[in-house]
N, C-alpha and C positions, 0 to 999 in steps of 0.2 A: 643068174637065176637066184631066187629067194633062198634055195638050199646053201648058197655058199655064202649068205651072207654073215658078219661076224654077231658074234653075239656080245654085247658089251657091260659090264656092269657100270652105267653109265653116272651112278650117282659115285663111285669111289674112281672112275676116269678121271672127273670134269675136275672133283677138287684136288687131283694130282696136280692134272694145267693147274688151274687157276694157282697153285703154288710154287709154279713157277714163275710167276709176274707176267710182267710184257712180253711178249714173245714175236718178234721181225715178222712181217707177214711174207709170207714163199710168194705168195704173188701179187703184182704190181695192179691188177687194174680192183674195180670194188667189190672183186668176186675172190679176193684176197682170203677176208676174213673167214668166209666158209672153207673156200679149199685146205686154209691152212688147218684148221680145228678139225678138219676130215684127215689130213694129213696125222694130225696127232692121236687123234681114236683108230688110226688105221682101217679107214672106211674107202674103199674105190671110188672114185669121181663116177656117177653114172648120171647120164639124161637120157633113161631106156625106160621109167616109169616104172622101178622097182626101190623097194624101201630102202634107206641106208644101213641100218642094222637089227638087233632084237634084241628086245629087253624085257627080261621076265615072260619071254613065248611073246611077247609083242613085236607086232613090226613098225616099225617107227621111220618118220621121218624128221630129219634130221634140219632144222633153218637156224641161220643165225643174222643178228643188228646189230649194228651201232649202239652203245644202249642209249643216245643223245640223238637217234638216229630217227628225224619221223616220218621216214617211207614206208608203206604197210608192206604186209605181209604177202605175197604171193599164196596165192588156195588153188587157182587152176589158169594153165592155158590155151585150154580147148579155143580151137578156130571158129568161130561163128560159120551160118549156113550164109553164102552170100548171095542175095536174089534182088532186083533183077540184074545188076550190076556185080563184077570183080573187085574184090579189093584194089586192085591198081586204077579202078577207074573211078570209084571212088575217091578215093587221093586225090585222082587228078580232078575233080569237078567240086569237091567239097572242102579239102584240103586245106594248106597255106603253106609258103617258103618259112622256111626255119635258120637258125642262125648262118649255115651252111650252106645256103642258098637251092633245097633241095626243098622239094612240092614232098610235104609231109604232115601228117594224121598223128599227134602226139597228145591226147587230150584225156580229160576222166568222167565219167558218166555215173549219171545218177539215176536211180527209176523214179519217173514224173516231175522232174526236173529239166529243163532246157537249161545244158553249161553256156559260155558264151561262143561257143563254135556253132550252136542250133543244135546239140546232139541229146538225147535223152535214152535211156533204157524204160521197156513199159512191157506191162506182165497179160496175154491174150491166153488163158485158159491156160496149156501144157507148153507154150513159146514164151520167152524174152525174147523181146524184139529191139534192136536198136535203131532210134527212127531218129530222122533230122528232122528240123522243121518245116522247112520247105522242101524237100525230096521223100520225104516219108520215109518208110522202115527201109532200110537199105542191106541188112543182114539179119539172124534170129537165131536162137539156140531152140534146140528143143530142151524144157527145165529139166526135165526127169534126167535127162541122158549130159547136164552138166551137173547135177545131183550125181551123178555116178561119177564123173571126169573129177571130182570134186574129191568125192571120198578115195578113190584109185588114190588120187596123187599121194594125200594126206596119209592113208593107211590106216582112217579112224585115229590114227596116232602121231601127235606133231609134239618134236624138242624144240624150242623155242629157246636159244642161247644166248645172252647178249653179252656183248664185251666194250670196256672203256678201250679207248686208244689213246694214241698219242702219234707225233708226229717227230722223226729226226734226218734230218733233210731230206731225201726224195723216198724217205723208208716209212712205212706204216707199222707199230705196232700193238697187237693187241695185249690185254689183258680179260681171259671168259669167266664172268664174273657171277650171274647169275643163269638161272634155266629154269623151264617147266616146262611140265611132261603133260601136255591136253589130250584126252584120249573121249573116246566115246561119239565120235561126231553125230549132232543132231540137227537132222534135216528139216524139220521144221523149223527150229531156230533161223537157222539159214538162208531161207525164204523170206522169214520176217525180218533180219537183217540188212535183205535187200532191200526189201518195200523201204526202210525207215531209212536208207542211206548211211547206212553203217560199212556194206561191203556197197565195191562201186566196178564198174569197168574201165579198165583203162586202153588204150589204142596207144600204142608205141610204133608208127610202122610211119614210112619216106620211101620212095620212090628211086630206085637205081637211077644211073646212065642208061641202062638196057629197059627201061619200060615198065622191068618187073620192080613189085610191091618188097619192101624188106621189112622184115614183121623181127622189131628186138624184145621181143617179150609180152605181147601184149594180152591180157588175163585179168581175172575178177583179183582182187587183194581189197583187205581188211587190216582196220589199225590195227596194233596188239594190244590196245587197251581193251578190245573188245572181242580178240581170243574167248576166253572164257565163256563169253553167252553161246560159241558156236560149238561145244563141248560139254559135255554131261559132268567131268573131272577133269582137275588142273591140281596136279603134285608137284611139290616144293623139289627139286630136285640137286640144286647148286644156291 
């Protein structure tokens, strides 16, 4: 619950770390570098859609990159409405085999844009709809209600960390170097964001042994060069 979450004075934390140097990452796969830097501000591991900590009465959430890293940002992973087809049926009909030899949907979407899978996102009054080319819209958000999935996640309030690495033998580690505190999310920005292909969709999802669809994350994200336009204030914080 929000009540027990900590409270951090996050700008006299970070430059604690960051003067420790490099720091082993606690975990091996590329969720290393968050968990570890949650390890260090003493914040629980949670994926129950509650803030990491609070800062000056703020609730915040908490992301961390590469800072050499240019995968965007996660903003939400609301499930699309799927009509008239399943996600697993999709897959299988639109799809393609991946290195793994598994029928899978790994691709990024642009609104009014066809990627080279046929796939585009396109805005019909209060729906994004994601339509292929030749099957038509195959799932839809309703806006308003990934406008809210959106702000939830975020908190109005995103720490945005990055940290240099390094590598010594099969160990990764960091160094959290800089940060900024984006607060105020604006939904209009948002929007426009989307139209201009700034924020995008992504599909991460393959196909089990058993039929069923396996969804590793698939969500709207945003560079973080482009942070900033989707927030009213960006504080200097590390």
């Amino acid at each position: 619950m929000s009540n027990d979450l900590p409270k951090i004075n996050i700008k006299e934390k970070l430059k604690e770390i960051e003067e420790k140097g490099f720091i082993k990452s606690l975990r091996k796969d590329n969720t290393g570098i968050g968990y570890t830097l949650e390890e260090l501000l003493g914040i629980k591991e949670n994926n129950i859609g509650e803030p990491d900590f609070i800062y000056n009465g703020l609730k915040v959430e908490l992301k961390t990159q590469r800072k050499k890293a240019g995968s965007r940002v996660t903003l939400s992973t609301k499930s699309p409405i799927w009509d008239p087809l399943r996600d697993r049926e999709i897959i299988a009909k639109l799809g393609y085999k991946d290195k793994k030899g598994r029928q899978a949907l790994k691709v990024t979407l642009k609104v009014d844009h066809f990627n080279p899978k046929g796939f585009k996102l396109s805005f019909d009054n209060d729906k994004l709809n994601i339509a292929h080319k030749e099957f038509g819209i195959v799932c839809y958000f309703k806006f308003s209600d990934l406008v809210e999935a959106t702000k939830t996640k975020l908190y109005e309030n995103l720490l945005l960390v990055l940290a240099d690495k390094k590598k010594e033998g099969e160990d990764e580690y960091f160094q959290y170097v800089e940060a900024t505190l984006f607060s105020k999310f604006d939904e209009n920005n948002f929007k426009e964001l989307m139209i201009d292909g700034k924020i995008v969709w992504e599909f991460r999802m393959h196909l089990k042994e058993s039929g069923f669809a396996r969804d590793h994350g698939s969500g709207l994200r945003i560079s973080r060069k482009y942070l900033p336009n989707l927030f009213e204030k960006a504080e200097k914080i590390l």
